[in-house]
MARKEMI-899838 format. One line per field, with one value per residue (C-alpha): residue number from 1; x, y, z. Coordinates in steps of 0.001 Angstrom, whole numbers, plus 500000, padded with zeros to 6 digits. Layout:
n (NUM; ...)
xx (X; ...)
yy (Y; ...)
zz (Z; ...)
END
This chain:
n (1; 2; 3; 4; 5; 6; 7; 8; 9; 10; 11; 12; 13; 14; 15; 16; 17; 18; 19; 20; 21; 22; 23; 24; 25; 26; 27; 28; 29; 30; 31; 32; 33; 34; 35; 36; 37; 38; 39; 40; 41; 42; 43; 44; 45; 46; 47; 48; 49; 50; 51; 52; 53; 54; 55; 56; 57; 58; 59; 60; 61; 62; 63; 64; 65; 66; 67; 68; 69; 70; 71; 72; 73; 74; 75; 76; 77; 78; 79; 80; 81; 82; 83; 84; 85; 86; 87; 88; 89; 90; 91; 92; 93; 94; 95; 96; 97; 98; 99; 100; 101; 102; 103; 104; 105; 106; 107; 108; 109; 110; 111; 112; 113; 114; 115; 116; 117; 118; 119; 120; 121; 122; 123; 124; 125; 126; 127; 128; 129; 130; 131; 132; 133; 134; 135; 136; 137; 138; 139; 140; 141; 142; 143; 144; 145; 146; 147; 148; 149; 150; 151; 152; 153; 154; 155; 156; 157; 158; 159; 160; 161; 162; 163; 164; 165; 166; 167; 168; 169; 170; 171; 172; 173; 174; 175; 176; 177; 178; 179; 180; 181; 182; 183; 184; 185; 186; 187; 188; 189; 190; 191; 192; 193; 194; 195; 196; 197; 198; 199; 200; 201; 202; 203; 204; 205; 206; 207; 208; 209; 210; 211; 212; 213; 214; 215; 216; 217; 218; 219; 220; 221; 222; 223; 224; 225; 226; 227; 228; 229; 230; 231; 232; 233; 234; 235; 236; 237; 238; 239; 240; 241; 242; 243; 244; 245; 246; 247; 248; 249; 250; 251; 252; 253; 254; 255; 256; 257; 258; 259; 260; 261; 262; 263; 264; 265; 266; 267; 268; 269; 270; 271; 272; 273; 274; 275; 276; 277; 278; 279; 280; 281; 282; 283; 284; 285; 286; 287; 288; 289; 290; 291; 292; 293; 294; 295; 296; 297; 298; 299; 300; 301; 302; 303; 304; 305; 306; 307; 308; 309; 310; 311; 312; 313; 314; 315; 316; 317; 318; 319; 320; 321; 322; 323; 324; 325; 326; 327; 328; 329; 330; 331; 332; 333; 334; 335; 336; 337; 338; 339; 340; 341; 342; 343; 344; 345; 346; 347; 348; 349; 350; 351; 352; 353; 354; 355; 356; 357; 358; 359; 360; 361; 362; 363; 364; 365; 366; 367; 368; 369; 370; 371; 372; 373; 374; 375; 376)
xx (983686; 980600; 980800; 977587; 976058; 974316; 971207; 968883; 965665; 963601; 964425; 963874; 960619; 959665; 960731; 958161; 955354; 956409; 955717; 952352; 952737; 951403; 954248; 953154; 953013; 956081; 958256; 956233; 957248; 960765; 962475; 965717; 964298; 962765; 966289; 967661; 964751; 965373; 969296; 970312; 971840; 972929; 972322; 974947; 975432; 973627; 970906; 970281; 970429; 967519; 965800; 965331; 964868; 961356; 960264; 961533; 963227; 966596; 969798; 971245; 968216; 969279; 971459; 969669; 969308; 965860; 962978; 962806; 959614; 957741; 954865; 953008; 953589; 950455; 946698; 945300; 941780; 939469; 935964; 935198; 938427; 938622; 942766; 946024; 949685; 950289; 949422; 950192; 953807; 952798; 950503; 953559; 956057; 953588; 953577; 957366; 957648; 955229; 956960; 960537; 959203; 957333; 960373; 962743; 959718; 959367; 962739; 963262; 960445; 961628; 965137; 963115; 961470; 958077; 955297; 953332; 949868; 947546; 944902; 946723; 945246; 943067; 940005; 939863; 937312; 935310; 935005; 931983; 931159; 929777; 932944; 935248; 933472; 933423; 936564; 937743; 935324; 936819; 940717; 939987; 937837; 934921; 931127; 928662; 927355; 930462; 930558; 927133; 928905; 931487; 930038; 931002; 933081; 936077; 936295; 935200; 937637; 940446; 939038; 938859; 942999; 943712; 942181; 943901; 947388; 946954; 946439; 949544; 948425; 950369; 948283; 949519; 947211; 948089; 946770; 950569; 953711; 955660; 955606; 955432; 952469; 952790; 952850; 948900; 947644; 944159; 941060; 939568; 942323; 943426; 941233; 944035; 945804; 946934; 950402; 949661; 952761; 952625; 954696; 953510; 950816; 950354; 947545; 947554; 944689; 944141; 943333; 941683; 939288; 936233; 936648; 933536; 934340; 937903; 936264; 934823; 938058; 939916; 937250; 938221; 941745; 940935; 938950; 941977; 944342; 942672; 941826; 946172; 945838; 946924; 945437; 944522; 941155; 939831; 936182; 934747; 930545; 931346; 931682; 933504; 935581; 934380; 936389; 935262; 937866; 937183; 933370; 933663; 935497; 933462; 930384; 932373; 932699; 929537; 928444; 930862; 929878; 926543; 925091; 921638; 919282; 920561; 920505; 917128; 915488; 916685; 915656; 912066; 912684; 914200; 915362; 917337; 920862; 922539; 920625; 921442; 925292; 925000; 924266; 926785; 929247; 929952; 929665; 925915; 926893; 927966; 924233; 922559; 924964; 924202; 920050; 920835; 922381; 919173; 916533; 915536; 916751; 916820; 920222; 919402; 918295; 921480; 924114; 922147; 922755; 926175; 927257; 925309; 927119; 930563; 929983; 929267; 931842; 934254; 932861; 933274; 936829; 937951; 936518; 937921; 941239; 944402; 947042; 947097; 949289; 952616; 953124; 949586; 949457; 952575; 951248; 948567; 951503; 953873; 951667; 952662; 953561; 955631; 957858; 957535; 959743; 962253; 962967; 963084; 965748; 967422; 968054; 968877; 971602; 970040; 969290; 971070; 969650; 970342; 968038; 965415; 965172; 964676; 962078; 959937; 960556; 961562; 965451; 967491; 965584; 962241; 962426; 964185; 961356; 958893; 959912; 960868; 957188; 954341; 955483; 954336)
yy (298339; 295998; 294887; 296173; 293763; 294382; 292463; 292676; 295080; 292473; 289954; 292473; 292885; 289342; 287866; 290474; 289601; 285974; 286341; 287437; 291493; 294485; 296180; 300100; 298574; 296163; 299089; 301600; 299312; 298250; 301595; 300253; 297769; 300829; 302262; 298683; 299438; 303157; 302647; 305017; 302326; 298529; 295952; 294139; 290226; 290364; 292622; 290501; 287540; 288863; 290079; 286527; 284892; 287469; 286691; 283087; 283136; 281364; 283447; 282139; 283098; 286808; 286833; 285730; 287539; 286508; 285312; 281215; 279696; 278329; 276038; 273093; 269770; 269068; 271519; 272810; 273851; 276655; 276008; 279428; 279921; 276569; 275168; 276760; 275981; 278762; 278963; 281435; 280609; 279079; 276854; 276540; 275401; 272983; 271274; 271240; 269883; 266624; 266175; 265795; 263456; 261476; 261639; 260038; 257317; 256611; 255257; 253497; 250806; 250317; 249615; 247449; 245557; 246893; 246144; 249058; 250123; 247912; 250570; 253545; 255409; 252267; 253790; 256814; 259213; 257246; 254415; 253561; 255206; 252712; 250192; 252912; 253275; 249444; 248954; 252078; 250110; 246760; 247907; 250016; 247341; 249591; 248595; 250877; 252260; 252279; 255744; 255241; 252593; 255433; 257752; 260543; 262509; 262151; 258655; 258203; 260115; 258624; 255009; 256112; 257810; 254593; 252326; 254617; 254398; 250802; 250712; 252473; 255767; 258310; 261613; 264694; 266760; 270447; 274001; 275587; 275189; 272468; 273172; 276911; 278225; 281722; 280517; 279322; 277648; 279655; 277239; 279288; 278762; 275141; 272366; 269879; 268269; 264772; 263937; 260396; 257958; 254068; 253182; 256220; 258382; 261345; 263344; 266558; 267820; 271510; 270690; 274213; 273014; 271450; 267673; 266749; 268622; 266964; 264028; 264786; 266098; 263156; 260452; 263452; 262906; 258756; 259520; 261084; 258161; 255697; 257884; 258303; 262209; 264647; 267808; 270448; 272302; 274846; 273302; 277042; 276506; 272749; 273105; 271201; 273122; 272853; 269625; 265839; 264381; 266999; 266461; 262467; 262638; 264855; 262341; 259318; 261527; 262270; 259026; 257235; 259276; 259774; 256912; 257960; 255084; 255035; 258926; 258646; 256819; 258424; 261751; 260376; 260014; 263398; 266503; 268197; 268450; 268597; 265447; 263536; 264684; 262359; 259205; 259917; 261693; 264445; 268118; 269242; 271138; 267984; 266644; 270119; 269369; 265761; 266971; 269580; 267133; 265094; 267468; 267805; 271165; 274138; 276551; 279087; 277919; 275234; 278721; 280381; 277229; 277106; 280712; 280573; 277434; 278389; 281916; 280313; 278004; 281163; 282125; 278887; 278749; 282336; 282461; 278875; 278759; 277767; 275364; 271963; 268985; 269324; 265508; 265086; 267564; 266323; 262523; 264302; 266382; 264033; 260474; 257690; 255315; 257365; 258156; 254890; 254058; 257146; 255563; 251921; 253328; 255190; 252305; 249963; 253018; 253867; 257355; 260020; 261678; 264839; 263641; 262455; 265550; 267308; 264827; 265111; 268604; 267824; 268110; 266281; 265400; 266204; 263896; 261347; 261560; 261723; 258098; 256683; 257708; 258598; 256298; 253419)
zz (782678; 782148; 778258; 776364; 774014; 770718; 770510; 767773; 768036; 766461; 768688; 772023; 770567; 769800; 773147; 774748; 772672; 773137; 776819; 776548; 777625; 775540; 774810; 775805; 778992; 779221; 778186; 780936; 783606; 782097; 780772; 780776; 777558; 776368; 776206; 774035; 771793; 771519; 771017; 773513; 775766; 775068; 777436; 779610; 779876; 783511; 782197; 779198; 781433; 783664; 781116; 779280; 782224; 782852; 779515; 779741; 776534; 776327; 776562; 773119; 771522; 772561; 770199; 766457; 763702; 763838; 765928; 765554; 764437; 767247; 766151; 767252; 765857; 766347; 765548; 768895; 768112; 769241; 769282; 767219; 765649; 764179; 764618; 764854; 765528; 768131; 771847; 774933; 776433; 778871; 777209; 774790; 777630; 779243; 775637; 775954; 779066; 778025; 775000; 776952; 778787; 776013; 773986; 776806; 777619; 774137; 773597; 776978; 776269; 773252; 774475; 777111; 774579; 774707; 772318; 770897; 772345; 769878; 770204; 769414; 765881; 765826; 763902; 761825; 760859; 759063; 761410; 763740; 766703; 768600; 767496; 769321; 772408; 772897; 772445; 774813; 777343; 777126; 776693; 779701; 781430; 782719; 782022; 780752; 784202; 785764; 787239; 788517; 790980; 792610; 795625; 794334; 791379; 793178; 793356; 789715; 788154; 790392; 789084; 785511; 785568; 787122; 784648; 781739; 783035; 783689; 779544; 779429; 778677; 780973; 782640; 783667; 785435; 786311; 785860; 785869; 783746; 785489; 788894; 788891; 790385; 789193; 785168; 785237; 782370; 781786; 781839; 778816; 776583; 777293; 778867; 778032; 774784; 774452; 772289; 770532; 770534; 769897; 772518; 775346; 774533; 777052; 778171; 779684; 781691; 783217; 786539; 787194; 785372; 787515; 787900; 786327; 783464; 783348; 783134; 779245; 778255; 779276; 777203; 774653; 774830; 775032; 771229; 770155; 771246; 769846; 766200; 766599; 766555; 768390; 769430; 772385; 772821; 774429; 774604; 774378; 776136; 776260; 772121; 769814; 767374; 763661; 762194; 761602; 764019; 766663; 766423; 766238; 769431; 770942; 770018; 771386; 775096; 775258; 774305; 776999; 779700; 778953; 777260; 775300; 775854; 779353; 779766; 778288; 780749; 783282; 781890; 782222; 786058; 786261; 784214; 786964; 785369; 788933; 790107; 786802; 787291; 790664; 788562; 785554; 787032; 784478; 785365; 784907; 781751; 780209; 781526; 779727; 776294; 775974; 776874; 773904; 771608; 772009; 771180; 774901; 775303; 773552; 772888; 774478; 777449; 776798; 777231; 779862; 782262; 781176; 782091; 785080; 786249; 784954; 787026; 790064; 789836; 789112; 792458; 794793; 793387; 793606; 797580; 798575; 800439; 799099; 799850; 799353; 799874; 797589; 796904; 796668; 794002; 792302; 791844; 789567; 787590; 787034; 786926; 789400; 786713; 784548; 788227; 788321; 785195; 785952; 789029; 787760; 785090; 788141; 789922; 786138; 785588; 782740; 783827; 785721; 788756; 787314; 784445; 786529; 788337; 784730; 784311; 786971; 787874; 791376; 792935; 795455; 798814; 797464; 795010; 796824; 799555; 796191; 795460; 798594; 800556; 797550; 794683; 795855)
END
């Protein structure tokens, strides 16, 4: 006879709520739970074990007296909510999964003798905004008109990611937790967050998101690196949320991208947003913000283009096909040149394959074909 195990009602009930379902429903669908909670029956180890593996919870925390404090190290903030420490799952686990890899980075340049980053948590608060975006420009190496120079989006935000890991900043760019495509990371909730180290700072970018408005988070995400904070957003109508680091960064994006003497003179050419995105390479929303931040616009008019870009973008991306190239996609979620150092410390001994795997989120022959035929 199957052994019955006594798990806390507390905990039953957190790990449901901790996986994001309302809990009429969860229990509707699940009545064997429903029978845990009501005391009538007492789960087995299997039915335990599939149970925490739907609401992703880990088996030994089945069996606490109470639920464990989950927070953030680090504030995310919501553009009308102002910051807090706690995020969906999934949002949570992404977090996690960065964070592993940060940690393990972390410590192998320093074993290999690394310097720190010199412009990590450079400036604070206070500092100038203009001294900032200088120095983002000349550590990165990009002029002023830079994206102006690429043909299109696509090739401007490939030459920006480039230029950032190059400065040893390491991107992840995904809109799922690891490489799960049924855990998606919703666009409304997270735009990205960025984890500030000395030695290997990360940023992590929802690539749902439309490119050109990946490209403000990321200069976001630079502002944060080089003010040494860390921090996610949501970036709620293209809005910063209300605190003095938040709102300095988002000046230094939309400065960056969108330069105002130069954005001014070109406004005097034109003052269609969609034919200025062509020259700056931003999403026209960013265009209509930076136009509103300037007096050239007014707020109303500001939201009305915003929600009728964002629905038709909704659209587009709801009606496209989908698919797409695995290893393609995985370049972008686990950045070439942080596979780059697993493998180097594959090869130096200094890291199991079984750790690498972990890592990367890849196993056995796809990862060996990951290294041997897309790192490089």
């Amino acid at each position: 006879m199957a052994t019955r195990l006594d798990i806390k009602k507390n905990i039953i009930e957190w790990a449901i709520a901790r996986a994001g379902y309302e809990m009429q429903d969860y229990l509707m669908n699940n009545p064997m739970v429903k029978e845990w909670l009501d005391n009538s029956k007492k789960p087995t180890i299997k039915q335990l074990e599939k149970f925490s593996n739907n609401v992703h919870v880990p088996f030994g925390y089945m069996f606490l007296e109470e639920p464990p404090q989950e927070e953030l190290k680090f504030p995310f903030f919501r553009t009308q909510k102002g910051k807090t420490n706690k995020v969906s799952l999934n949002v949570y686990h992404a977090i996690q999964i960065v964070q592993k890899r940060q940690t393990w980075l972390t410590e192998y340049l320093i074993n290999q003798g690394y310097d720190q980053l010199p412009f990590v948590g450079k400036f604070g608060v206070a500092s100038d905004l203009t001294e900032i975006i200088l120095d983002i420009r000349r550590t990165l190496d990009l002029e002023i008109d830079w994206a102006s120079k690429h043909r299109n989006l696509e090739s401007a935000l490939n030459h920006l990611s480039l230029h950032i890991e190059e400065a040893g900043i390491m991107m992840n760019f995904s809109g799922v937790v690891g490489n799960n495509n049924r855990r998606k990371i919703k666009v409304e909730e997270c735009r990205g967050f960025v984890i500030v180290d000395a030695y290997a700072p990360f940023m992590f970018i929802n690539s749902s998101d439309a490119k050109a408005a990946q490209m403000f988070t990321i200069i976001h995400e630079l502002a944060h690196i080089w003010l040494g904070e860390s921090a996610g957003f949501d970036f709620k109508n293209m809005l910063p949320a209300s605190d003095p680091v938040e709102t300095l960064c988002d000046q230094i994006a939309a400065e960056f991208l969108v330069p105002k003497a130069y954005f001014l003179s070109q406004w005097q050419k034109e003052q269609n947003f969609k034919e200025l995105n062509k020259i700056f390479k931003v999403s026209p929303i960013v265009i209509a913000r930076r136009a509103l931040d300037l007096g050239l616009i007014k707020q109303p008019y500001f939201f009305k283009f915003y929600n009728d870009y964002i629905n038709d973008f909704r659209f587009k991306k709801e009606n496209q096909g989908g698919g797409g190239n695995f290893y393609a996609t995985t370049k972008k979620r686990v950045s070439l040149r942080f596979a780059s150092y697993i493998n180097n410390a594959v090869k130096e001994n200094k890291l199991l394959y079984k750790d690498a795997y972990r890592l990367t989120g890849l196993k056995g022959e796809t990862y060996n074909k990951f290294i041997q035929e897309h790192l490089y």
